[in-house]
TIVO-806879 format. One record per residue (C-alpha): x, y, z; residue number from 1; residue in one letter. Coordinates in steps of 0.5 Angstrom, whole numbers, padded with zeros to 4 digits, always signed. Example, Ala and Ser with C-alpha at 12.3 -4.5 7.8 and 13.67 -1.06 7.14 Angstrom:
% residues 2
> +0025|-0009|+0016|1|a
> +0027|-0002|+0014|2|s
END
This chain:
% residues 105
> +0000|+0000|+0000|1|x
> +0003|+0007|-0002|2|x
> +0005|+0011|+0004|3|x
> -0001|+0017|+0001|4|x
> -0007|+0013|+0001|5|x
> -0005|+0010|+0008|6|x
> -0004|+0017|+0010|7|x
> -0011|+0018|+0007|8|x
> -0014|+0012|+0011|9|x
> -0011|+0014|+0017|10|x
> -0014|+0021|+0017|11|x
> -0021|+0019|+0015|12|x
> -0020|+0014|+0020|13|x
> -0018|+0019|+0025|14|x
> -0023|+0025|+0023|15|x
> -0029|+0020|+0023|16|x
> -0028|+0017|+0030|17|x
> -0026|+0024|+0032|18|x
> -0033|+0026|+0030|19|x
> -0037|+0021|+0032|20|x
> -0033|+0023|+0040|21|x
> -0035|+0030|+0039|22|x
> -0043|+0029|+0037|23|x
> -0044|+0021|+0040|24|x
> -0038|+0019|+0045|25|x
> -0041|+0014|+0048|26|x
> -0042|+0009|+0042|27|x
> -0035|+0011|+0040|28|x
> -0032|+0009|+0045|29|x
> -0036|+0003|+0045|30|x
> -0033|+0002|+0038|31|x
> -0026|+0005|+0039|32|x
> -0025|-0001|+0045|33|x
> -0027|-0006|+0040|34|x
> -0021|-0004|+0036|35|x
> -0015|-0001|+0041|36|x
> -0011|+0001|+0035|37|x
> -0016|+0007|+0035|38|x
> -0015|+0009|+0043|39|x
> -0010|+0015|+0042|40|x
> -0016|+0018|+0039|41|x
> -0020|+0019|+0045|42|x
> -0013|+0023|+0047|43|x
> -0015|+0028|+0041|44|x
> -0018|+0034|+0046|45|x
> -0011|+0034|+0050|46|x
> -0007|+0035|+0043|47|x
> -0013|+0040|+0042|48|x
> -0010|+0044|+0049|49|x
> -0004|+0044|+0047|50|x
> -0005|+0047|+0040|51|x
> -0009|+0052|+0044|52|x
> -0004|+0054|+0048|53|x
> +0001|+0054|+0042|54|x
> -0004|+0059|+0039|55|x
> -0005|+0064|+0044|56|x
> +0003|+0064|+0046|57|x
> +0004|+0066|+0039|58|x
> -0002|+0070|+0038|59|x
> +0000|+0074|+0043|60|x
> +0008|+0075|+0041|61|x
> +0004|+0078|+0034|62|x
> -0002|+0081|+0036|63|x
> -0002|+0087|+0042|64|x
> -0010|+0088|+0044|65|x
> -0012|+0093|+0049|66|x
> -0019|+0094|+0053|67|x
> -0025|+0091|+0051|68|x
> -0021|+0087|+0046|69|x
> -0017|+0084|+0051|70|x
> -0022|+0082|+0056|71|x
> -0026|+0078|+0050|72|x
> -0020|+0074|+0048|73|x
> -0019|+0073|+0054|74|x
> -0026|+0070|+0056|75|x
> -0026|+0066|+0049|76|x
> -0019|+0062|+0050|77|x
> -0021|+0061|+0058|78|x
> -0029|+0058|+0055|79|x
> -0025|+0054|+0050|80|x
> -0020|+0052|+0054|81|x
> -0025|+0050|+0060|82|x
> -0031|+0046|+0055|83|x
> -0024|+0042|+0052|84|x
> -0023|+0040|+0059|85|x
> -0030|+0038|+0060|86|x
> -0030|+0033|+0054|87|x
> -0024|+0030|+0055|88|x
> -0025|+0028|+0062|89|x
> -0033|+0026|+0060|90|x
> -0029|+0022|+0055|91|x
> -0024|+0019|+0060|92|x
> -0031|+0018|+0064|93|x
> -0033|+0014|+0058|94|x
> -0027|+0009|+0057|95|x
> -0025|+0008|+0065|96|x
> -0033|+0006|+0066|97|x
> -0033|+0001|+0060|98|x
> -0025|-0001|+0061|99|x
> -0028|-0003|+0068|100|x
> -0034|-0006|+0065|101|x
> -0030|-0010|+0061|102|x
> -0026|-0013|+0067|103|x
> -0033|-0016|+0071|104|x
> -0033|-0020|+0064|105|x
END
C-alpha cells in the first residue's frame, strides 16, 4: 500500500472517529474498544489543548490587544479551554467505566 493512501486512510479514520467523539462519545468509545488501534484518539482533545496554548502564545507574540478586545480573548481562550477539558474528562469517564466493565466480563 502506498504511504499516501495510508496516509489518506488514516486520516479518514482518525477524522470519522473523531467526529463520532464529539456528536455520540458514548457509541464511539464502545466501538474504539473493540478496535484498540483507534485508542489514541480518545486522547484528541489534550492535543487540541496543547494547539490552543501554542496559538495563543504565539497570538499573543504578534497580536497586541487593549481594552474591551483584550478581555474578549481572554473570556473566548479561557471558555475554549474549559469546555476541551470537560469533554476529555466525559471521554475518560467513558473509557474507565467501560475498560472496568470489561474486566467484571
Amino acid at each position: 500500500m502506498k504511504k499516501r493512501v495510508l496516509f489518506i486512510y488514516g486520516s479518514y479514520l482518525w477524522t470519522r472517529t473523531l467526529l463520532g467523539l464529539t456528536f455520540h462519545p458514548y457509541h464511539s468509545i464502545k466501538e474504539t474498544l473493540r478496535r484498540p488501534v483507534l485508542l489514541p484518539v480518545i486522547f484528541s482533545p489534550l492535543i487540541a489543548i496543547a494547539l490552543l496554548f501554542l496559538a495563543a502564545k504565539t497570538g499573543s507574540l504578534l497580536i497586541t490587544v487593549y481594552g474591551i478586545q483584550r478581555e474578549a480573548v481572554a473570556i473566548f481562550l479561557s471558555t475554549t479551554l474549559i469546555s476541551i477539558i470537560f469533554w476529555q474528562a466525559l471521554l475518560l469517564y467513558f473509557l474507565i467505566s467501560f475498560l472496568i466493565a470489561m474486566r467484571k466480563k
